[in-house]
Structure formats: C-alpha cells, structure tokens
TORSE-950802 format. One record per residue (C-alpha): residue in three letters; x, y, z. Coordinates in steps of 0.25 Angstrom, whole numbers, plus 2048, in hexadecimal, padded with zeros to 3 digits. Each point is the difference from the previous one (the first is absolute). Example, Ala and Ser with C-alpha at 12.3 -4.5 7.8 and 13.67 -1.06 7.14 Angstrom:
BEGIN
+------+-----+-----+-----+
! type !   x !   y !   z !
+------+-----+-----+-----+
!  ala ! 831 ! 7EE ! 81F !
!  ser ! 806 ! 80E ! 7FE !
+------+-----+-----+-----+
//
This chain:
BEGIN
+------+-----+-----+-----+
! type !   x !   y !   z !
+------+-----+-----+-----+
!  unk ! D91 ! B69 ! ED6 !
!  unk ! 80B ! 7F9 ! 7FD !
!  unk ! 80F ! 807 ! 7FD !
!  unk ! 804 ! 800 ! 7F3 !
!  unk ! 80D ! 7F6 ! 7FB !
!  unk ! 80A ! 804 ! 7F6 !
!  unk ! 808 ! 7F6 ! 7F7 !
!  unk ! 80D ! 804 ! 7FA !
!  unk ! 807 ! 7F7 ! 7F8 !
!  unk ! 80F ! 803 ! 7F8 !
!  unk ! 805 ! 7FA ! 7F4 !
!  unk ! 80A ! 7F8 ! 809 !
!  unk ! 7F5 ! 7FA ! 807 !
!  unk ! 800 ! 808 ! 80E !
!  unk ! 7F2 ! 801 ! 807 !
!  unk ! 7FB ! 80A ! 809 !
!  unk ! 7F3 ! 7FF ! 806 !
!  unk ! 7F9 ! 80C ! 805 !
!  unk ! 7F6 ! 804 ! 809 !
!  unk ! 7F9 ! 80C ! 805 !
!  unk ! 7FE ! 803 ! 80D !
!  unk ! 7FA ! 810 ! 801 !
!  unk ! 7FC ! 7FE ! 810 !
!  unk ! 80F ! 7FE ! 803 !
!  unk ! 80B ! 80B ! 801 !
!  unk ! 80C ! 7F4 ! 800 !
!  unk ! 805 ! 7F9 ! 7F4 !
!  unk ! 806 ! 7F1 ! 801 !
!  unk ! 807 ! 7F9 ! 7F6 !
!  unk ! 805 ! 7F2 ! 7FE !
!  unk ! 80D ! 7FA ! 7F6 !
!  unk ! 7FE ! 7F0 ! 7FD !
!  unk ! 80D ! 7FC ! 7FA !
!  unk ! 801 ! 7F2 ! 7FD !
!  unk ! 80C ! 7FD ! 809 !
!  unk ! 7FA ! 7F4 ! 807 !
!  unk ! 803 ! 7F5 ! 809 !
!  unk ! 7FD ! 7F7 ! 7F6 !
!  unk ! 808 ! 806 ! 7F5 !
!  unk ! 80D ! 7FC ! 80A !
!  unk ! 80A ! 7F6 ! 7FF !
!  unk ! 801 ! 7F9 ! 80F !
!  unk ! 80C ! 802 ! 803 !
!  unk ! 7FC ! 810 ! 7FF !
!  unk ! 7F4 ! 7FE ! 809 !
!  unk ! 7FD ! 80E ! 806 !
!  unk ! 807 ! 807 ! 7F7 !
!  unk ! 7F2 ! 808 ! 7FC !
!  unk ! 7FD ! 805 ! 80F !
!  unk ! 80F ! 805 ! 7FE !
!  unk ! 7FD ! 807 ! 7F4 !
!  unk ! 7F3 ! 806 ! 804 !
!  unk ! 808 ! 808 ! 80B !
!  unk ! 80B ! 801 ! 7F9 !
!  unk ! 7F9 ! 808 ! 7F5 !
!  unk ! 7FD ! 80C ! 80A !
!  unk ! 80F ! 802 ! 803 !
!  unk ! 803 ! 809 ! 7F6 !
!  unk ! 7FE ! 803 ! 7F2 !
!  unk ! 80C ! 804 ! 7F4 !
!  unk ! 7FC ! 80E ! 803 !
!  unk ! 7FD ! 7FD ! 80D !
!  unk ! 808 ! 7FD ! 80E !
!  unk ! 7F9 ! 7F9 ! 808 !
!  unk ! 800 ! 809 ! 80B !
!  unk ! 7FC ! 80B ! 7F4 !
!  unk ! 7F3 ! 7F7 ! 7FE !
!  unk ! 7FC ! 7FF ! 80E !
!  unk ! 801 ! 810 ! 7FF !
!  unk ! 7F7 ! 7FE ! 7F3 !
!  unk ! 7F7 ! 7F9 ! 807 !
!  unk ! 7FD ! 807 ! 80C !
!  unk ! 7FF ! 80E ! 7F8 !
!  unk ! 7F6 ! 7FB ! 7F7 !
!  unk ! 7F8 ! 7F8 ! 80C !
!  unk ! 802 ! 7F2 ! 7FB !
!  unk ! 7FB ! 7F4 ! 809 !
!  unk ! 808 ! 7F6 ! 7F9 !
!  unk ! 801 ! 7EF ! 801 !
!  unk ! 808 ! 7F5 ! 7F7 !
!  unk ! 7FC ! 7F2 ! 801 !
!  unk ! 801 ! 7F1 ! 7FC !
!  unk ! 7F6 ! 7F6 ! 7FC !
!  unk ! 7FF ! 7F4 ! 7F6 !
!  unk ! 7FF ! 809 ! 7F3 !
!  unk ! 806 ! 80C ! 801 !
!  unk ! 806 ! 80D ! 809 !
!  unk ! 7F7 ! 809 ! 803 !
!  unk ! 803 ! 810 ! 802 !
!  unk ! 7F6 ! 806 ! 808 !
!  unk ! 7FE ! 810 ! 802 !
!  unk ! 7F4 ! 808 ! 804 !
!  unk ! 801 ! 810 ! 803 !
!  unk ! 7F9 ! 80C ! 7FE !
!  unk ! 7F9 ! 803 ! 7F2 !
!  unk ! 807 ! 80C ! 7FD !
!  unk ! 80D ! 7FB ! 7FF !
!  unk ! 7FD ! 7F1 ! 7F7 !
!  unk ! 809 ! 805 ! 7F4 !
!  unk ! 80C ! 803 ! 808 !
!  unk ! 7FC ! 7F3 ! 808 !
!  unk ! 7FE ! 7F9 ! 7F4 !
!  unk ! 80D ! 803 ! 7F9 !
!  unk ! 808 ! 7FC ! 80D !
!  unk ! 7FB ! 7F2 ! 800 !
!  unk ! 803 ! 7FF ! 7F1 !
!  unk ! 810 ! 802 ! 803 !
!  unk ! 7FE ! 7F6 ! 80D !
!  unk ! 7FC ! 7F4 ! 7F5 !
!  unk ! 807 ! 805 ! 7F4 !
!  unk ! 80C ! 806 ! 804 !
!  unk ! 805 ! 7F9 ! 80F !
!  unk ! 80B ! 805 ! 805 !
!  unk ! 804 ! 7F2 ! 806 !
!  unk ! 80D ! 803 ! 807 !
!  unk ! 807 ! 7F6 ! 808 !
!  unk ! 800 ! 806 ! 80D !
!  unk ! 7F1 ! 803 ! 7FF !
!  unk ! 7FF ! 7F0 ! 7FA !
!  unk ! 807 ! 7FB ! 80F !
!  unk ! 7F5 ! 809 ! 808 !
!  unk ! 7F4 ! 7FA ! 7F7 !
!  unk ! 803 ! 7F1 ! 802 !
!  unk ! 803 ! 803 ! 80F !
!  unk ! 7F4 ! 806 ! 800 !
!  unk ! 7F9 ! 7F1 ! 7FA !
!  unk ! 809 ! 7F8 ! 809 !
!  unk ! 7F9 ! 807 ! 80C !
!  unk ! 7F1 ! 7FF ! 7FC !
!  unk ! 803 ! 7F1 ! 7FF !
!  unk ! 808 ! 800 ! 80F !
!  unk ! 7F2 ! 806 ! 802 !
!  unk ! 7F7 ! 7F5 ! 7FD !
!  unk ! 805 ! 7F7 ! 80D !
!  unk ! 7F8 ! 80D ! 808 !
!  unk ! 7F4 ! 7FD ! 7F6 !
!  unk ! 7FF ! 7F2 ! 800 !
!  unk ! 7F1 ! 801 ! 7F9 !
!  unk ! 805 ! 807 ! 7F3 !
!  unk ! 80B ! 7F7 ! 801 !
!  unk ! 7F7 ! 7F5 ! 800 !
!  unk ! 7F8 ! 804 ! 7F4 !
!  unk ! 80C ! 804 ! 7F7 !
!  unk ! 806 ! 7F2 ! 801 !
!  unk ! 7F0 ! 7FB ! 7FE !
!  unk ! 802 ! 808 ! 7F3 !
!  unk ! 80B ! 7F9 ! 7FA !
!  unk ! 7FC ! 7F2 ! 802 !
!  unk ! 7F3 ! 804 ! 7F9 !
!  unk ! 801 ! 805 ! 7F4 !
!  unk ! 809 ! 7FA ! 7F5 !
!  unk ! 80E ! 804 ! 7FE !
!  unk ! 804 ! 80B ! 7FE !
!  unk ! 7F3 ! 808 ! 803 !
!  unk ! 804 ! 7FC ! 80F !
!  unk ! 80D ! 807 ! 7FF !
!  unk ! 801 ! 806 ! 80D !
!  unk ! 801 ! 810 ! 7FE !
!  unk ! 808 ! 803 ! 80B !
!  unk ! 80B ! 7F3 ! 7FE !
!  unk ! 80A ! 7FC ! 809 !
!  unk ! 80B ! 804 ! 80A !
!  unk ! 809 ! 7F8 ! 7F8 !
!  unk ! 7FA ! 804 ! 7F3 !
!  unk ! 802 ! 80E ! 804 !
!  unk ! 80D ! 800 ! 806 !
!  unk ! 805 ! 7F9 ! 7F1 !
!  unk ! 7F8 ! 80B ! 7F8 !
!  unk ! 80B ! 80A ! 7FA !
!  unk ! 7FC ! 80E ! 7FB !
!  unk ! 803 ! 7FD ! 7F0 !
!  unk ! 7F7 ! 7F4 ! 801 !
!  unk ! 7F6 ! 808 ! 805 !
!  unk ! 800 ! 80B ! 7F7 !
!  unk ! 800 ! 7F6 ! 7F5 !
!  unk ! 7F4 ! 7F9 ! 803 !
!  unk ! 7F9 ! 80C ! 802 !
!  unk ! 804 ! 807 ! 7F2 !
!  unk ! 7FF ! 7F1 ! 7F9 !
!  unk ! 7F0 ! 801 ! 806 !
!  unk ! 7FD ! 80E ! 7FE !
!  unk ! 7F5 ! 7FD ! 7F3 !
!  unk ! 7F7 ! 80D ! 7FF !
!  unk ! 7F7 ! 7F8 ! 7F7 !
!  unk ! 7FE ! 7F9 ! 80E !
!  unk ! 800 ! 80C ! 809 !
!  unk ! 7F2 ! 804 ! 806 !
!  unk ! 7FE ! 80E ! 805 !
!  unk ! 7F4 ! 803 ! 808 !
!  unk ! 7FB ! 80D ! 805 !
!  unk ! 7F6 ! 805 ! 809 !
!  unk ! 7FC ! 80E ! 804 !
!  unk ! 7FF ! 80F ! 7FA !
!  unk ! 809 ! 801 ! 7F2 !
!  unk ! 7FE ! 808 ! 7F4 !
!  unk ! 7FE ! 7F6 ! 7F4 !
!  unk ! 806 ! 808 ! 7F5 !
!  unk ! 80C ! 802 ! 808 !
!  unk ! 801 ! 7F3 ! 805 !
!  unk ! 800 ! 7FA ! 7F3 !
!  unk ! 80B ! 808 ! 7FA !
!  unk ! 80A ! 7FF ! 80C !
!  unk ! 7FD ! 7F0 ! 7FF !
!  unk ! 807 ! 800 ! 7F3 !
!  unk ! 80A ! 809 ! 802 !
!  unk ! 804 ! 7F7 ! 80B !
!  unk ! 7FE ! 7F4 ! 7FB !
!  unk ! 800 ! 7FF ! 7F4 !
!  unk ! 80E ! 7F9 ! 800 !
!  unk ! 801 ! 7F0 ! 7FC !
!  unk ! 805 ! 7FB ! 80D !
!  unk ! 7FB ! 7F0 ! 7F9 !
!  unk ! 806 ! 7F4 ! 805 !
!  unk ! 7F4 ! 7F6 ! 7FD !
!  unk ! 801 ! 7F3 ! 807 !
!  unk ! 7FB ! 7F3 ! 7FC !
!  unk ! 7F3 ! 7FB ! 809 !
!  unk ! 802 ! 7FA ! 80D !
!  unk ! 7FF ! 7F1 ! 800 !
!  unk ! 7FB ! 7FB ! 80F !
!  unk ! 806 ! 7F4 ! 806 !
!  unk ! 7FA ! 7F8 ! 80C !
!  unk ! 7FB ! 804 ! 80E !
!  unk ! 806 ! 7FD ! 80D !
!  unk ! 7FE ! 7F5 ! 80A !
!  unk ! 7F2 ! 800 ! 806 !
!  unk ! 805 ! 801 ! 80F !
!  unk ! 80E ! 807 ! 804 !
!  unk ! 803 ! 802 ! 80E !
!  unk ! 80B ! 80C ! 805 !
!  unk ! 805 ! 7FA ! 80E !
!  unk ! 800 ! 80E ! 80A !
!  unk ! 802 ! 7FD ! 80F !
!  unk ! 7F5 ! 808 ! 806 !
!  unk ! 7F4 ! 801 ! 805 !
!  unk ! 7F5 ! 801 ! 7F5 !
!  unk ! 7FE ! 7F9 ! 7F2 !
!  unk ! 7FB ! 807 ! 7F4 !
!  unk ! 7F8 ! 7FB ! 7F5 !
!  unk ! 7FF ! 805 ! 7F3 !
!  unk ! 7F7 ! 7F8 ! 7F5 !
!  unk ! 7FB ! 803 ! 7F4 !
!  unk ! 7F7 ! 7F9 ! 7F4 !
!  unk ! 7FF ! 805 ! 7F2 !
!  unk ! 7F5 ! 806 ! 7FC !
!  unk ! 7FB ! 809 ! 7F2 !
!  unk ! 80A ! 80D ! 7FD !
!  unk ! 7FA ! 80D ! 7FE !
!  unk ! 7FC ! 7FD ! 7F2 !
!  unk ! 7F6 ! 7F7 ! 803 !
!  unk ! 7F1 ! 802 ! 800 !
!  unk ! 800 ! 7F8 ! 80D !
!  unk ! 80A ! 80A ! 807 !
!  unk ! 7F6 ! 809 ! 809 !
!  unk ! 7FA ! 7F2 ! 804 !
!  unk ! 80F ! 7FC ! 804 !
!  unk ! 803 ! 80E ! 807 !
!  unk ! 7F2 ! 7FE ! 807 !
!  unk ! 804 ! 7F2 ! 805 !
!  unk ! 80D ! 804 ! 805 !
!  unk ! 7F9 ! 80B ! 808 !
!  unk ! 7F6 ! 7F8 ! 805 !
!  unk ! 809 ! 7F5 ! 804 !
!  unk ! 80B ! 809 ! 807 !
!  unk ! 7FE ! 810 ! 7FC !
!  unk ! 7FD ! 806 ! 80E !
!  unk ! 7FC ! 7FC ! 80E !
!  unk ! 7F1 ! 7FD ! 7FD !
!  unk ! 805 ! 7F6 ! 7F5 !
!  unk ! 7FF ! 7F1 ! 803 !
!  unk ! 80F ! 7FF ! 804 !
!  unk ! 804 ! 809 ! 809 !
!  unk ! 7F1 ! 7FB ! 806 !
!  unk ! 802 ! 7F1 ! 801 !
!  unk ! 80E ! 7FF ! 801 !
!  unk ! 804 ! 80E ! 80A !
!  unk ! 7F6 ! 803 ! 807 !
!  unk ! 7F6 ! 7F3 ! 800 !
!  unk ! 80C ! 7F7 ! 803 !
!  unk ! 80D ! 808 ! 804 !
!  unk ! 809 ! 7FA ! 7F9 !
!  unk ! 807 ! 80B ! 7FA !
!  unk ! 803 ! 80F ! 801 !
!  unk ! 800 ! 804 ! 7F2 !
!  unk ! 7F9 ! 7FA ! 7F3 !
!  unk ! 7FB ! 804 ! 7F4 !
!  unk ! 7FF ! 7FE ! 7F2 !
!  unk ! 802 ! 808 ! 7F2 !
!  unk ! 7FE ! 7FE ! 7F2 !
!  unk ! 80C ! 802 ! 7F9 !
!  unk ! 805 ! 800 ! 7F0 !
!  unk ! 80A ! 801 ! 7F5 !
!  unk ! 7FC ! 801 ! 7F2 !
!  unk ! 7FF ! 7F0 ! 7FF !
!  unk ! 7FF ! 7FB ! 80E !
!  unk ! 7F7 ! 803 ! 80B !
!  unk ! 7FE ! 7FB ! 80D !
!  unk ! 7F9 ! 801 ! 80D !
!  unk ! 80A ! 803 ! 80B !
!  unk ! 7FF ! 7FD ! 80F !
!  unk ! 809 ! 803 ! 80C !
!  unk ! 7FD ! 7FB ! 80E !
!  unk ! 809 ! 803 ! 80D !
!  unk ! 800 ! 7F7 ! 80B !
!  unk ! 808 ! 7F6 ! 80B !
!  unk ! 806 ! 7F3 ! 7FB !
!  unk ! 7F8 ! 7F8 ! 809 !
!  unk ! 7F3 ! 807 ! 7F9 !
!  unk ! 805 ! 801 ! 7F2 !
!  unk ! 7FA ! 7F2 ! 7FC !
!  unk ! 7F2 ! 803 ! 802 !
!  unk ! 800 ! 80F ! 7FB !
!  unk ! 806 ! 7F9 ! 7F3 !
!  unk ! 7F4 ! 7F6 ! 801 !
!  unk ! 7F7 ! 80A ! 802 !
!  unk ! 805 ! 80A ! 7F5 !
!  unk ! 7FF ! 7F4 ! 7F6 !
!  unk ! 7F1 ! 7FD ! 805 !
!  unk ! 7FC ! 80F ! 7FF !
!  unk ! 805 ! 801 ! 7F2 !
!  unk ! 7F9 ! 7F3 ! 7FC !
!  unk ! 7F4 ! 802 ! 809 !
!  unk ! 7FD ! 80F ! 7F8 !
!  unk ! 7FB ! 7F7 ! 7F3 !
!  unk ! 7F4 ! 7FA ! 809 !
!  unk ! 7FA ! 80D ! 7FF !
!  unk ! 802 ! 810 ! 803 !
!  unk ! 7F4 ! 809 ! 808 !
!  unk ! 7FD ! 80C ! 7FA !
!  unk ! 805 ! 80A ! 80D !
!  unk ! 80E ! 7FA ! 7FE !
!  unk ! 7FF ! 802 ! 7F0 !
!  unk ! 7FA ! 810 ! 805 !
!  unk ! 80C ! 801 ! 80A !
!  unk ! 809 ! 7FC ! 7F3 !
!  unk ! 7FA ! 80A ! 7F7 !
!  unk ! 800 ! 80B ! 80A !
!  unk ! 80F ! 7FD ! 802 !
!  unk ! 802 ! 801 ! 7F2 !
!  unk ! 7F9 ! 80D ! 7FE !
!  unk ! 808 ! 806 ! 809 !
!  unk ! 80D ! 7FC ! 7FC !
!  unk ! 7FC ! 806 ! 7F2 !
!  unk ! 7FB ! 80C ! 805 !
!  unk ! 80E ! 802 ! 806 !
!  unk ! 807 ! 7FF ! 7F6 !
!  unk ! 7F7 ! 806 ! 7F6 !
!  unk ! 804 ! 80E ! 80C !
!  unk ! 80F ! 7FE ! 7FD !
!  unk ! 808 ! 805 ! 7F6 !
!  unk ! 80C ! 7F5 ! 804 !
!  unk ! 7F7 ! 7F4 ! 800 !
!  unk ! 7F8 ! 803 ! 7F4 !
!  unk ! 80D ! 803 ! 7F8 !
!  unk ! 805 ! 7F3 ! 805 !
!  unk ! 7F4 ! 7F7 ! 7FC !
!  unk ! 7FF ! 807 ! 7F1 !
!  unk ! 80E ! 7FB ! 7FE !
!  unk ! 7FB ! 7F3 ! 806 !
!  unk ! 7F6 ! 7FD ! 7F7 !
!  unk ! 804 ! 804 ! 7F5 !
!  unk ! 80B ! 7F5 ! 803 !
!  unk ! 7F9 ! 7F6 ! 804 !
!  unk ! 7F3 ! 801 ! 7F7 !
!  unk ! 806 ! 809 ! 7F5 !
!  unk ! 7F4 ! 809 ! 801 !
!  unk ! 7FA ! 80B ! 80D !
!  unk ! 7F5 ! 7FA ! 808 !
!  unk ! 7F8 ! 80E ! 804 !
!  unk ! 7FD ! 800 ! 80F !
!  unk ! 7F0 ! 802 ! 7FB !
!  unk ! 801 ! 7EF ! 7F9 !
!  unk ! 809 ! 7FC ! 80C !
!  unk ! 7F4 ! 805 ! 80A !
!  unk ! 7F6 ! 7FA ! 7F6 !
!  unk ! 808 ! 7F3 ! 801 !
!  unk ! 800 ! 800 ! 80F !
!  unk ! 7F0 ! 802 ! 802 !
!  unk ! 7FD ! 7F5 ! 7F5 !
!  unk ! 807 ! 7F6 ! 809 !
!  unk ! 7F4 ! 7F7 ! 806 !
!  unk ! 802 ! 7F3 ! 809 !
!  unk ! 7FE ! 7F8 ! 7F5 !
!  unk ! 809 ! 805 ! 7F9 !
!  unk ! 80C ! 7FE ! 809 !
!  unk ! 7FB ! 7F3 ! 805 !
!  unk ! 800 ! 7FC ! 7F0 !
!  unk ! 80F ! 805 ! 7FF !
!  unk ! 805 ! 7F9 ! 80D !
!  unk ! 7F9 ! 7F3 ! 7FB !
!  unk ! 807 ! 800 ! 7F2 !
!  unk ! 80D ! 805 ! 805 !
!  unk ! 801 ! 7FB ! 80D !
!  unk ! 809 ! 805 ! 80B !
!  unk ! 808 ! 7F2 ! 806 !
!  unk ! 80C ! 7FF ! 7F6 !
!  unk ! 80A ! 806 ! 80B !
!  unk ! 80F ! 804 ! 7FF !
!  unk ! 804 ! 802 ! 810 !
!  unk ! 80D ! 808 ! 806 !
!  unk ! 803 ! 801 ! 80E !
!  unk ! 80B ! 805 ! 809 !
!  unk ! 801 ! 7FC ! 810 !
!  unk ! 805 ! 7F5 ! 809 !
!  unk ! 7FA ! 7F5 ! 7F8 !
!  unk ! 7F9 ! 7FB ! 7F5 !
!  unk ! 7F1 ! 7FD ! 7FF !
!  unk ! 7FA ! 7F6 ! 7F5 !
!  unk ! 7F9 ! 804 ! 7F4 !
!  unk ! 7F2 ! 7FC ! 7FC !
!  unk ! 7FF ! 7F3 ! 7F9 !
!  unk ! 7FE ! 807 ! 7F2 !
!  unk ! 80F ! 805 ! 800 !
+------+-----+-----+-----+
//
C-alpha cells in the first residue's frame, strides 16, 4: 500500500511535500534553498559549502553553542551541504518532537545568526574538506570530471577553492545568502509521522513571510576540454570519464540507469568483470548514472598503475561501446534486482525518502510513487535498453585524470 503525500503550497510560492510513513517512529526533514553553486559569481567559488555550515552556528535568538543545546535536547541528527542548485538542511529525529524540530530549522534559514567568528570556523571548515580530497583521489577525480562536463556554470564546483576560500569574507557571504534566499524557490520535504492539520498551520506561521529575491534564468555557457590531466607524482593514475546521457525527465531514463548498472553497478557487471577481474588491470572501477535538471551522464572511475592505465582506458571505452551490440537477459535481472533493492531501502528510511521527495519535485516538478518507479523497473526488457543504447550511444567521452602521466583519449575526442 502506498504512504500517503501531502502538498502545501503558500501564497509566496513555498512548497512542502509530504509523506506518510506510519511503520516508522522517526521523522526526517529536508530545506532546499536555492543558494547554488551556479547562482555564484567565480570569484565566490565555495562560498555555498561555507554557508551551508555556517547557517548551523547560531541563530538571532540563538548562540551557536545555545543551538547545539537545542539540538541535542530535541534529538536532532542534523547535516548542511552544497550542490549545483542549492543548500540543503537536513534533520531527522523522533516524531514526538517535529514541531519544536520544525520551528528550529526555520530560524536556522530565516533568521542566521552569521557572526564573524563562527564565519572564520566555517570556511576553515571548507578549506580542510578540500586539503582532504589529495587523501581521496577518486572523489577528486570525479568532481574535476564534473566541471569539465557540464556547461558553465552548472559545473561550478560546490566546494571552490583554497584560494577562493581564503579571499571569501563574511559580509560577502551573508549577502549572497540573503540576495538568493527566494521562498517561491524553496522546497521543503518531509518524511515520516506528522499531524496534517497541525503541520499545516505551523507551515504558515512560519513561513508565511516574503523572503523573494527572484532571479533571471540561468543561461549555460560551454563545457570544458575533452581530456585534462592533473600531474601528481605517485604511484597510480585515476580516470574519471563520463558521456551524456537523458536526465531524469526522460522517458528513456530507467533505460539509462539500467545501462549504467549493467555497465559498471556491482561486481557481476561487465566492468569490474572484464576490466578487474578477467584482466587485472585495476583495483577499483565502476560506473553511475548521474543528472541535473538538464544534463545527464554516465559516469566512470577506474583506479590503476601508470604503466596499465592506457589499456583500462581502452577497455573501458570498448565496454561502453561494446554494451550496444547486445545485453542477456541475467545481466538485465541482476540490474533490476539491484535496483529493487536500492528502492526498497530507501522506501524503509525516513532520511532517504525525505531526500528523494525534495528531489523530484525539483527535478521533475512532480512525486514519482515508489509503486510507478518499481512498475518502471520490471517493464525494462533487453530490447528496450538495447534500443536506448543504439539511439543514444554511449562513445562521446569527456576524460580527467590525475597521476604521473597522461594517457591519450579515444579517437572520437
């Protein structure tokens, strides 16, 4: 039986999306607010992973230290973050507490406290995670494949740059954040136990403010190069690659997913098969469908040696070309099986299915019920992913890597 979704929409153009979950005692919540990578300028580049933890230090009522005390009495598990097309505030806790829980996060968004000190902590905080990435070369990889993929400015990276960083002050900051704050654009999403009635009237009286700072639609410029290479002395080369594929809004987008998990989604798929384990050429690949609103893609990471790197590229290349020739129907199984189970998992969770409401209703402006996308993935036959991969094939390639040395690029780039 499917859980019951709830829209609220206010005269300033907030959303809420609902759901019922009666077979859970926890409730999780979600704020999109469109304060994006894209919506920055350059030379602010990281300034939104700033925000997003800057916001959870303190509110004008509240210290930051006070918050955290707020928090941890009410039980909150709570997360900021960064993407592309907004900050997302992220809380799950027990039911019994949502409209205290509720009302917290609403001073978090509306009312930041946004004090310098706390500002210097936060974009320490940014600096760090970026430090990081040199002991995480693969998610490194992949956000630099990002940005020469998609067109400026949707390839703004989240996280910035030391340098960007280090110049960000904390009135520029703050005025990005409260020049971007648009509740006509804001998505709440919530997933669990709630009273209807009463979540309806604490929504207005929360939020019923204007808080609209609407923005002109973002125009995209051109992709990046083809094939970038980061020199890094060491001992393995890392490959990121990726081809565009149909966005989520596609009728063709389960046939994507279904390639994507055929291609690279586990250790029975025809990567890790041919490229691991038949020739050992690396110790890590795979591959992942991935999409904005706009653009979509098929991504891949492989981890190697520099003296094997070539051929896992060649053979990567091949195996994405190679999957239009023909599909059996175990692997197209062992897809739909992989799929089922990542929906059934999230379907359990109050986090997960509170961020995927908020999700599509972004993306496709309307709910896809766990029921249509279960329907969606048995109807998938070899022919019909075979027939996707043959009109939309898989071999235009945008290529990263970082090691000792470069490797070429197929003829086709």
């Amino acid at each position: 039986m499917e859980n019951k979704v709830d829209f609220i929409t206010l005269k300033n153009g907030l959303t809420v999306i609902a759901e019922q979950m009666p077979n859970v005692n926890s409730i999780a919540f979600d704020f999109r607010i469109p304060v994006g990578a894209a919506m920055i300028d350059d030379k602010y580049a990281g300034a939104a992973s700033v925000i997003s933890d800057w916001l959870f230090r303190g509110t004008q009522s509240l210290t930051s230290r006070e918050l955290i005390e707020k928090f941890d009495y009410l039980g909150i598990h709570h997360s900021g973050s960064a993407n592309t097309s907004c900050i997302n505030l992220s809380a799950v806790l027990e039911s019994g507490n949502f409209a205290s829980a509720l009302e917290l996060l609403a001073q978090v968004m509306l009312t930041p406290r946004f004090d310098q000190d706390q500002f210097d902590l936060s974009k320490e905080t940014s600096i760090q995670e970026i430090v990081s990435l040199d002991d995480d070369p693969r998610q490194k990889v992949m956000l630099r494949l990002k940005e020469q993929f998609y067109p400026k400015p949707f390839s703004n990276n989240p996280m910035g740059t030391i340098e960007t960083l280090k110049d960000l002050e904390a009135s520029q900051a703050a005025d990005i954040y409260k020049k971007n704050l648009d509740l006509s654009r804001t998505i709440i999403s919530i997933a669990g136990k709630y009273d209807l009635s009463a979540l309806k009237t604490q929504i207005d009286s929360l939020f019923s403010g204007d808080y609209a700072n609407h923005k002109p639609d973002i125009i995209p410029s051109s992709s990046g190069a083809k094939y970038t290479h980061e020199h890094h002395e060491g001992s393995q080369l890392h490959i990121g690659l990726i081809t565009p594929t149909v966005q989520i809004s596609n009728p063709d987008y389960y046939n994507a997913v279904a390639a994507a998990t055929i291609l690279g989604g586990g250790m029975s798929s025809r990567l890790f098969t041919e490229v691991r384990e038949k020739r050992g050429l690396c110790y890590s690949v795979g591959s992942k469908y991935q999409t904005l609103k706009d653009y979509a893609g098929i991504a891949c990471y492989a981890g190697t040696t520099p003296d094997k790197a070539q051929e896992t590229l060649d053979v990567i290349v091949n195996e994405f070309s190679g999957i239009a020739k023909g599909i059996s129907q175990d692997e197209l199984d062992r897809a739909k099986v992989g799929l089922k189970s990542s929906l059934i998992m999230s379907s359990e969770s109050s986090s997960a299915r509170s961020s995927n409401l908020g999700s599509d209703f972004y993306l496709l402006g309307k709910i896809r019920s766990l029921d249509e996308i279960k329907q969606k993935i048995e109807s998938l036959t070899t022919k019909s992913v075979i027939d996707f991969i043959q009109n939309n094939p898989l071999n235009d390639f945008t290529i990263f890597t970082i090691g000792p040395k470069k490797i070429t690029p197929p003829s086709n780039n």
